[in-house]
C-alpha positions as CSV (number, residue, x, y, z in Angstrom):
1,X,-0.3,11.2,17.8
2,X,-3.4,12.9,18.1
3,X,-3.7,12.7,21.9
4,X,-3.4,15.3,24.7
5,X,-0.8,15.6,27.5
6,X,-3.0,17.3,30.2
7,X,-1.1,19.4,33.6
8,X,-2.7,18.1,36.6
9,X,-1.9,21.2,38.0
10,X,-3.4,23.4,35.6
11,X,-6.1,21.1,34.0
12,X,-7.4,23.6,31.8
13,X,-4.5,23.6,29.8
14,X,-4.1,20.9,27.4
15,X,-0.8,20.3,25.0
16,X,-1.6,18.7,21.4
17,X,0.6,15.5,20.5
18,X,1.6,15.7,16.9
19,X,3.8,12.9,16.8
20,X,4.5,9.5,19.0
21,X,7.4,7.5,19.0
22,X,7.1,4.0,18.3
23,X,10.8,2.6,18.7
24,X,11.0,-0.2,20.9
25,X,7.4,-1.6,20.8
26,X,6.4,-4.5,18.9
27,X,3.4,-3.6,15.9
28,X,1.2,-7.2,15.8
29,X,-1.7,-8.1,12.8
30,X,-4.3,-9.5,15.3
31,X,-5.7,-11.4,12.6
32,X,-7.1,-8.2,10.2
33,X,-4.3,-8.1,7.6
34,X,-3.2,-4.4,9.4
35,X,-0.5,-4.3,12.7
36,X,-1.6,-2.0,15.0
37,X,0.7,-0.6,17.5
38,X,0.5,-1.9,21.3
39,X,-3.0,-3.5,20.5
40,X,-4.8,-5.0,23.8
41,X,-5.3,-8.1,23.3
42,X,-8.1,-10.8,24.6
43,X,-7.4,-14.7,25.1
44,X,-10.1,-17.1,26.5
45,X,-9.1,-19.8,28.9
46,X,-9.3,-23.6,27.0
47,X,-7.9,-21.9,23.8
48,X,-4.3,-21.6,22.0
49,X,-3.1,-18.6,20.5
50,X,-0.2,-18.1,18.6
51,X,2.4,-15.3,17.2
52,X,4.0,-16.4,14.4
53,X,7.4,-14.7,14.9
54,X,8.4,-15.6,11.3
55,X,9.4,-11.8,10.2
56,X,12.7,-10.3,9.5
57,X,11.1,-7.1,10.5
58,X,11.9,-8.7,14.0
59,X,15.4,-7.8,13.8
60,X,17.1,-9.8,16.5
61,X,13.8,-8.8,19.3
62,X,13.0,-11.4,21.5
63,X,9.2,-11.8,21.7
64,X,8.1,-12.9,25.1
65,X,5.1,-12.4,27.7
66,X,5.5,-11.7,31.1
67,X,2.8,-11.2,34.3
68,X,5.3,-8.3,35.0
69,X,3.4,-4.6,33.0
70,X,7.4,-4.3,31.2
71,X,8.9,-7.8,31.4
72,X,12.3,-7.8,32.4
73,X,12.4,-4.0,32.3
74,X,10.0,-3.8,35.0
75,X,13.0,-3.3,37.5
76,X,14.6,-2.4,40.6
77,X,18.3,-2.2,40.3
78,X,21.7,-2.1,42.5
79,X,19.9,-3.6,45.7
80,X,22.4,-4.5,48.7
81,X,21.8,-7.0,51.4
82,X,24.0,-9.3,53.6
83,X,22.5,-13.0,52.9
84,X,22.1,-15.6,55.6
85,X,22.9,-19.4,54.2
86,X,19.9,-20.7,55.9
87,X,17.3,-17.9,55.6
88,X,15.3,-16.9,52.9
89,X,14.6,-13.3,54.7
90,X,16.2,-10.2,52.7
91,X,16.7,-6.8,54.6
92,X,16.9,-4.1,51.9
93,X,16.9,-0.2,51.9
94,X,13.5,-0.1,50.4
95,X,11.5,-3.0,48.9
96,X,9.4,0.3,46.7
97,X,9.3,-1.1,43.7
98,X,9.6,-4.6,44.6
99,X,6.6,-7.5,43.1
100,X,5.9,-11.3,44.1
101,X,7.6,-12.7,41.4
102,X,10.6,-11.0,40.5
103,X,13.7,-12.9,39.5
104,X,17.0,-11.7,41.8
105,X,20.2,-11.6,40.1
106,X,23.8,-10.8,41.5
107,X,24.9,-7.8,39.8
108,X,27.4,-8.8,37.2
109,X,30.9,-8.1,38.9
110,X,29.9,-7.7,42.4
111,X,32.6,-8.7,44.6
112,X,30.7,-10.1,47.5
113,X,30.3,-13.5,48.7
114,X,27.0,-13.6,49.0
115,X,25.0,-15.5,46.1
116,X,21.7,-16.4,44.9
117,X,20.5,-20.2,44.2
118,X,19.9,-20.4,40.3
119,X,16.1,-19.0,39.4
120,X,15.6,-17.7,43.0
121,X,12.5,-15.4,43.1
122,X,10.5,-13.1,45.4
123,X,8.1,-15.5,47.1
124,X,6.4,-12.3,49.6
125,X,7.0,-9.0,50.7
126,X,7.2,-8.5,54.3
127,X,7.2,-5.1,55.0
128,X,8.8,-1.7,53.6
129,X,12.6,-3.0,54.1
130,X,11.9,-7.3,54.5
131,X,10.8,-9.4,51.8
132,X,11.5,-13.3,51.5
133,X,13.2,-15.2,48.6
134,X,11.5,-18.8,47.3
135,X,14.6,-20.9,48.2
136,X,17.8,-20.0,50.2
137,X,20.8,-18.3,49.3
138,X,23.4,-20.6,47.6
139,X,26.6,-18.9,50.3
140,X,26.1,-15.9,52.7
141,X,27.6,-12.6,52.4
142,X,27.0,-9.1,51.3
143,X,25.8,-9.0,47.5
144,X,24.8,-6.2,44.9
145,X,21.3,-7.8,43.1
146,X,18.7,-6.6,40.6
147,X,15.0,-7.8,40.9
148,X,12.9,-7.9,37.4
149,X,9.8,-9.1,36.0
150,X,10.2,-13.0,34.7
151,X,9.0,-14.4,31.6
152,X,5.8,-15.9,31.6
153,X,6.2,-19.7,30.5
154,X,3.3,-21.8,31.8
155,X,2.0,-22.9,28.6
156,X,3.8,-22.0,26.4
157,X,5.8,-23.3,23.8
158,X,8.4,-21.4,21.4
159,X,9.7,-22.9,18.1
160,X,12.8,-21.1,17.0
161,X,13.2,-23.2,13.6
162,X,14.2,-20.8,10.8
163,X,11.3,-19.9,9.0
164,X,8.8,-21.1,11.3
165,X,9.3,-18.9,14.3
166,X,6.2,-18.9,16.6
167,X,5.0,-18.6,19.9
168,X,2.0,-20.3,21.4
169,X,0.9,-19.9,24.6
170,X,-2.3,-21.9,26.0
171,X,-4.5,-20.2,28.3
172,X,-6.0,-21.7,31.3
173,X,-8.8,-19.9,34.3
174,X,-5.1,-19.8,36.1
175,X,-3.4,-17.8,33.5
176,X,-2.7,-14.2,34.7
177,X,-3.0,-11.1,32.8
178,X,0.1,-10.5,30.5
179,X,2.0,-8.1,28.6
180,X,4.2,-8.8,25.6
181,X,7.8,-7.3,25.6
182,X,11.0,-7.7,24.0
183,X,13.3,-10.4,26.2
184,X,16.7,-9.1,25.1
185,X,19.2,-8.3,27.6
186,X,19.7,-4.6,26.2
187,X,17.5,-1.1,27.8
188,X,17.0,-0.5,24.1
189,X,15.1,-3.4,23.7
């Protein structure tokens, strides 16, 4: 609220925002007593930092960090390849959309043989329809597969005891930028 939505197309005309909708975004107390919403957030490499998750204002969301801008909502959805056994090459329709990175997952229900070892990821994109997996496909075949962002993990630790909820994450000179986002497997999330 209180920003502008601006038509590239006609930049002299600017349209007020009265109100903003804040579903689906986590509000965090950086330390000052007040949550802000989507506050940015600044870690130091040799330090700890950690989000106590104790709150029932939580309501079942799934705190988590990812090197991906959304998570695992940062997605590309109903890809279809035919896998080779003993290649890790991928020919797709488009890799647009595609990151290093990104978790594949058979679509729930597909009927193809093909399938992905456990935790397989995008090691590289080749080109505009090629990209390469880290490790081989489990059996060849055609298969239906999303890609989405992973959770970030190096270094950190989560407690899920009731009443002590936290997550602490310790940042290194290796540790990428991240986002925080909600790790539930639901769009509303």
């Amino acid at each position: 609220a209180g920003g502008y939505f601006v038509n590239e197309n006609a930049p002299t005309t600017a349209y007020g925002i009265t109100s903003a909708e804040t579903n689906y975004s986590f509000w965090i107390d950086p330390g000052t007593g007040t949550a802000l919403y989507r506050p940015p957030l600044t870690f130091y490499a040799g330090n700890s930092y950690e989000f106590n998750l104790n709150s029932a204002t939580l309501g079942g969301h799934v705190f988590s960090l990812s090197s991906f801008p959304d998570g695992r909502w940062d997605r590309v959805d109903s890809l279809n390849a035919t896998l080779v056994a003993t290649s890790t090459t991928v020919t797709v329709g488009s890799t647009t959309g595609l990151k290093v990175g990104m978790i594949i997952e058979k679509v729930l229900g597909d009927q193809g043989a093909g399938t992905f070892a456990a935790d397989t990821k995008i090691a590289s994109i080749t080109n505009s329809t090629t990209f390469e997996l880290d490790k081989q496909p489990s059996v060849a075949g055609a298969c239906e597969f999303d890609a989405y962002g992973a959770e970030y993990t190096d270094g950190v630790t989560r407690v899920t005891t009731a009443g002590a909820e936290s997550l602490t994450i310790k940042v290194t000179e290796n540790t990428p930028t991240l986002y925080y986002y909600c790790n539930v497997d639901d769009i509303q999330h």
